[in-house]
C-alpha positions in Angstrom: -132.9 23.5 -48.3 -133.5 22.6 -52.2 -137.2 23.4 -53.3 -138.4 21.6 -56.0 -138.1 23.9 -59.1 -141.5 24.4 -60.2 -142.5 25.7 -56.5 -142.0 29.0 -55.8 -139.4 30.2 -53.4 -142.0 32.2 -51.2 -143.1 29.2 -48.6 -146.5 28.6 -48.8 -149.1 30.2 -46.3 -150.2 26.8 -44.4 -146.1 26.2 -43.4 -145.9 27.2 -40.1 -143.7 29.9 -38.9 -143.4 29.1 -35.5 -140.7 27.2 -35.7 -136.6 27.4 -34.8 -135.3 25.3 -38.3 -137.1 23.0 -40.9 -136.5 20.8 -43.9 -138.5 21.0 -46.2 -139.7 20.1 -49.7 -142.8 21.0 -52.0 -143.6 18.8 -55.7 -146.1 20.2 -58.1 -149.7 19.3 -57.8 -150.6 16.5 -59.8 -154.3 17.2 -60.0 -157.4 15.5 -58.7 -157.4 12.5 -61.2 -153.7 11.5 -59.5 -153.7 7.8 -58.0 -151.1 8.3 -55.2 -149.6 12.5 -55.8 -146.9 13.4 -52.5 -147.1 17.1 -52.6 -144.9 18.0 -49.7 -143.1 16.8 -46.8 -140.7 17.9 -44.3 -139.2 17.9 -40.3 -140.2 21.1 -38.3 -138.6 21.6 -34.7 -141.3 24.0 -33.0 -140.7 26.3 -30.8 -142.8 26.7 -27.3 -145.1 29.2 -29.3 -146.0 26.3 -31.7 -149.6 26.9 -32.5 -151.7 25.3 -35.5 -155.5 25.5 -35.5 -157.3 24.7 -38.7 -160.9 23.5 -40.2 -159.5 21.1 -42.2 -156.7 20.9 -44.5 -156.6 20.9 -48.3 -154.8 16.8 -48.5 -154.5 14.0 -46.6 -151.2 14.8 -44.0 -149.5 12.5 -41.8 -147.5 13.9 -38.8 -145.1 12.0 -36.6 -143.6 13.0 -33.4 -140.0 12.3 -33.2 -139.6 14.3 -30.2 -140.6 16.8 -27.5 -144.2 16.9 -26.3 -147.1 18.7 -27.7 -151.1 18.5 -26.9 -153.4 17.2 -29.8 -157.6 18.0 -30.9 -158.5 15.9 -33.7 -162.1 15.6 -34.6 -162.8 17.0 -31.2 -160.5 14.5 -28.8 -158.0 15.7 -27.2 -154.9 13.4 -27.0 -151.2 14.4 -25.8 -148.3 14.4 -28.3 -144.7 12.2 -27.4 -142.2 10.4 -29.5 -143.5 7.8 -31.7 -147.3 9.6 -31.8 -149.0 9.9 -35.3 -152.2 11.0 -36.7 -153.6 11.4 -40.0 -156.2 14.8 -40.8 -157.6 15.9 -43.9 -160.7 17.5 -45.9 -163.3 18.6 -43.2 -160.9 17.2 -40.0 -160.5 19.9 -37.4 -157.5 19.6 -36.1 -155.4 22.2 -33.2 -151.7 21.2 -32.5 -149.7 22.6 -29.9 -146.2 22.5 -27.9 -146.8 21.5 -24.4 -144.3 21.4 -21.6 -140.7 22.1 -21.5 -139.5 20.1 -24.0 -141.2 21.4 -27.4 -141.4 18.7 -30.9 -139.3 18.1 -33.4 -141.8 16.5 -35.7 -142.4 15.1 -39.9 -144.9 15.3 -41.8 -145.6 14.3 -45.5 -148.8 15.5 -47.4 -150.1 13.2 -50.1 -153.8 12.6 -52.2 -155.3 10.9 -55.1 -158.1 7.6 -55.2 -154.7 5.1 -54.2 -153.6 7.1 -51.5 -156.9 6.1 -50.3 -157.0 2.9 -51.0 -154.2 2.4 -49.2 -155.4 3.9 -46.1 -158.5 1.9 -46.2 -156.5 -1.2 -46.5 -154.5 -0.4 -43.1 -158.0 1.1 -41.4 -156.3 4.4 -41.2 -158.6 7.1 -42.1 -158.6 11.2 -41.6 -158.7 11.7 -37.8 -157.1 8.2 -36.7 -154.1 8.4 -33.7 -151.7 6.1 -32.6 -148.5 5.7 -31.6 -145.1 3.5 -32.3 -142.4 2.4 -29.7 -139.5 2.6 -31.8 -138.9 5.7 -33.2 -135.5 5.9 -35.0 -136.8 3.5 -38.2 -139.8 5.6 -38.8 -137.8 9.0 -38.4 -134.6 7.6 -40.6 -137.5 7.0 -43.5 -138.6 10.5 -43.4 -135.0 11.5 -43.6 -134.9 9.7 -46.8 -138.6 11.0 -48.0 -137.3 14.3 -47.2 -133.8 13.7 -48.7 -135.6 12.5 -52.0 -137.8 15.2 -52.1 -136.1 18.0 -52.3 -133.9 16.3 -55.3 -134.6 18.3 -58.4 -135.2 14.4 -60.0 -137.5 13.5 -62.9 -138.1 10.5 -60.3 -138.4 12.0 -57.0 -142.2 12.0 -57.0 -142.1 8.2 -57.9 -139.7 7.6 -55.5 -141.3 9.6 -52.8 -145.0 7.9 -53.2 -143.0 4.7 -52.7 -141.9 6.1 -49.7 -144.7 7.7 -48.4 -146.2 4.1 -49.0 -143.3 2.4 -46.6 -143.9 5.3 -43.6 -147.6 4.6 -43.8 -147.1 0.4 -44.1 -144.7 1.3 -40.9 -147.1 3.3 -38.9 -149.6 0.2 -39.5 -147.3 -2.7 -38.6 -145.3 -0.8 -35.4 -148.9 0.7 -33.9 -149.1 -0.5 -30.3 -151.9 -1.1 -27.5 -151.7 1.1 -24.5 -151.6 -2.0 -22.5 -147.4 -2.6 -24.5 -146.6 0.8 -22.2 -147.8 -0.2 -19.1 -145.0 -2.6 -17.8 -141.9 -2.4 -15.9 -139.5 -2.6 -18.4 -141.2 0.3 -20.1 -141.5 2.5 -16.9 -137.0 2.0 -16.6 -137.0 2.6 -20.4 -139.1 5.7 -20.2 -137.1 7.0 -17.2 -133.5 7.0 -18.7 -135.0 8.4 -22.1 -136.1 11.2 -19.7 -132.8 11.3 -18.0 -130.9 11.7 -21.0 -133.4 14.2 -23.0 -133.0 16.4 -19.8 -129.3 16.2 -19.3 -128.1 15.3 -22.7 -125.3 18.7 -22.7 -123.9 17.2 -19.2 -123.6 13.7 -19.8 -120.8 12.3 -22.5 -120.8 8.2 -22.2 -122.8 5.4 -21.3 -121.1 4.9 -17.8 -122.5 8.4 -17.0 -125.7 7.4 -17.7 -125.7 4.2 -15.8 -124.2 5.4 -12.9 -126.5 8.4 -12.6 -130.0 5.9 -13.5 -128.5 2.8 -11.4 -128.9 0.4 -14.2 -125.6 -1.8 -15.6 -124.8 -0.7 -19.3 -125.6 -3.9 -20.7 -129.5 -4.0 -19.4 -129.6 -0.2 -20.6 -128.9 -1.3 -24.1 -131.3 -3.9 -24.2 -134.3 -1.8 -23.2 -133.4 0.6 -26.1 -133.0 -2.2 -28.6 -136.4 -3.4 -27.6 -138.3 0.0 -27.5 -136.0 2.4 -28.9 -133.5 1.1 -32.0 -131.0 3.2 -31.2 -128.8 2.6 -28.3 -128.5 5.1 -25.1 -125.0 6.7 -26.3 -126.9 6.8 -30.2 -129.9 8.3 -28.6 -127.5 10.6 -26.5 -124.9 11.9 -29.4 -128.3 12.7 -31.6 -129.1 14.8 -29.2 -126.5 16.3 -28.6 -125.6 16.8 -32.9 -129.2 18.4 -32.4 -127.9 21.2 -30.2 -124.8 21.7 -32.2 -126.9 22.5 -35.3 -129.4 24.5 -33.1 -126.3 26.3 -31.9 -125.0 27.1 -35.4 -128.0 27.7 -37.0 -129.6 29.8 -34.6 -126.7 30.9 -32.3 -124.7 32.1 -35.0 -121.6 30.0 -33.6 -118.9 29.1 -35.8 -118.1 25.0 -36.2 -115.3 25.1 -33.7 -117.2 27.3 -31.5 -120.0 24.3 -31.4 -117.5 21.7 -31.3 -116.2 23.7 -27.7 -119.6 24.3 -26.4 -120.4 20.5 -26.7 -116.9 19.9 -25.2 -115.2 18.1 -27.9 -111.4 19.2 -27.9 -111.1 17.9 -32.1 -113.1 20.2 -34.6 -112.3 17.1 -36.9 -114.0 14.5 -34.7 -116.8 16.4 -33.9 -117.0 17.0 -37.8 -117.2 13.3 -38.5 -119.7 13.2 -35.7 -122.1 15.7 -36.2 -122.3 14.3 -40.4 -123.0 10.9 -38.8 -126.0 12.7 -37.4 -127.0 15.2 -39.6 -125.3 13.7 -43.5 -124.1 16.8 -44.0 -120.8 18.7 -42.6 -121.2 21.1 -40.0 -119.7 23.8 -42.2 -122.3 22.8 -44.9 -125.6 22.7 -42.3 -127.3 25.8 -42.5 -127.1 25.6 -46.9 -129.5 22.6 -45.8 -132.0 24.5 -44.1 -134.4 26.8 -46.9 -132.7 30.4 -46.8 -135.7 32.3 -46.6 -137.0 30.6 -43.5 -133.4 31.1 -42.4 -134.0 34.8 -42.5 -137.5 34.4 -41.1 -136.6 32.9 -38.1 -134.0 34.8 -37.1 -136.3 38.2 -37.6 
C-alpha cells in the first residue's frame, strides 16, 4: 500500500491489528481551523479475533460493512453488523466493534473533521452515534475503492479529491438508508437466502445454473432480485467472492498466481489473471505490493 509521504511508515496505534489484509491510507492533519480535512481511510477484512473497544475517538469516522457479520455498542445500544450497515462515532462516542459468527467483516472506513464536515452531517441528520443501513452495497463499496485509491496517491490534490469523496459516500449513506419495514418482505427473504447460499459455498459453485438449480429459483428472477437489492448480479457477487479468496490465498497462503488460479479451479493462469484484476485493479502478480508491507509482516507474525 502507498502511504501518503508526510505519514510515517510505522502504522499508527488506533489501526487495528486484528486483521488478515488492509488498504489503507493516512493525509496530514490539517488542523482544527480545517473546513472539511479527510485524514485517513481504508478497507480492513477482520479476522474472528476482531476486537475494538474505545471511549471515543479523536475525529469524526464512518464505517461501512461490506461484508461478514459483526456485533455493534454505540452510545450504549447494541445493534448487529451485516452488509450495507453504517455508523458514524466520534469525540466522547463509546463505541465496541466486534466479529460475530462464522463469517467475519470485510469493512471501510474513512476518518474526516473540521466545522463543514459538520455542517454537512447536520444537513443529512447524521450525527456521532447514528446507525443505519443500505440495501445495495456494491455502489457504496466501489466509492470507497476510489476514496481509498485516491488516497494513497502521493497527489498535491488527493486531499481535495478525497473530501469530495468523502462528501459523495456520506450524500450516499443519506439517500440509500432504508426502513426496517423495506427488509421484511418476500422478495427480500429469497434475496437474502441465495446471498447466503452463495457466501457459504462460493469455492464450490462456478455459474449461475449452479446456483439456481441448488436455490430452485430460474436465472432470470435471480438476477432481478440482485438488481433490486444488490447491484451486482449473482455470478458478479459470486466471482468477487471468489477473487477475494484468491488474494487471501496469496497474500496469506503464500501461494503462487498459478497455484491460486488451481485452487479456484481455473485451468488458464491468463484468464484467471484478467479475472482476478476485474476484481481487485491490480494483477495477481502485483497484489500483495498493494497491501502496506509492514502490516504484511505483521500479520503474518
Amino acid at each position: 500500500m502507498t502511504v501518503h509521504k508526510s505519514v510515517a511508515r510505522q502504522l499508527p496505534d488506533f489501526i487495528s491489528r486484528q486483521v488478515e489484509s488492509s488498504r489503507l491510507f493516512f493525509m496530514e492533519d490539517a488542523g482544527p481551523k480545517a473546513g472539511f480535512a479527510v485524514i485517513c481511510g481504508g478497507m480492513e477484512r477482520c479476522r474472528p479475533d476482531y476486537l475494538i473497544d474505545r471511549p471515543g475517538f479523536a475525529w469524526l469516522t464512518l464505517e461501512f460493512v461490506v461484508s461478514g457479520s459483526g456485533e455493534l455498542l454505540l452510545g450504549g445500544r447494541k445493534e448487529r453488523l451485516k452488509p450495507g450497515c453504517y455508523y458514524l462515532y466520534g469525540p466522547g462516542i463509546p463505541h465496541r466493534i466486534a466479529t460475530v459468527g462464522s463469517v467475519p467483516m470485510v469493512k471501510a472506513f474513512v476518518g474526516f473533521k473540521g466545522a463543514a464536515a459538520q455542517a454537512l452531517l447536520d444537513r443529512l441528520e447524521i450525527q456521532p452515534g447514528a446507525f443505519s443501513r443500505c440495501l445495495k452495497v456494491e455502489p457504496i463499496r466501489r466509492v470507497f475503492d476510489s476514496l481509498i485509491e485516491r488516497g494513497a496517491r502521493n497527489s498535491p490534490l488527493a486531499a481535495e479529491i478525497c473530501e469530495t469523496i468523502t462528501r459523495q459516500i456520506l450524500l450516499m449513506c443519506a439517500d440509500d438508508a432504508v426502513a426496517s419495514s423495506d427488509t421484511q418482505t418476500s422478495a427480500f427473504a429469497s434475496y437474502r437466502r441465495v446471498k447466503d447460499f452463495i457466501e457459504a459455498n462460493h469455492l464450490t459453485l462456478n455459474s449461475l445454473d449452479a446456483i439456481s438449480q441448488a436455490c430452485g429459483f430460474e436465472g432470470p428472477y435471480l438476477c432481478r432480485l440482485f438488481s433490486r437489492f444488490h447491484d451486482e448480479s449473482p455470478y458478479q457477487f459470486l466471482t468477487r467472492l471468489r477473487m477475494q479468496h484468491a488474494g487471501h490465498l496469496m497474500l496469506e497462503g503464500g501461494l503462487a498466481v498459478k497455484d491460486a488460479a488451481v485452487a479456484l479451479g481455473y485451468t488458464d493462469p491468463y484468464h484467471f489473471s484478467r479475472v482476478f484484476k476485474s476484481i481487485h485493479r491490480v494483477p495477481p502478480s502485483r497484489f500483495r505490493q498493494t497491501m502496506h508491507p509492514q502490516w504484511q509482516s505483521e500479520t503474518r507474525a
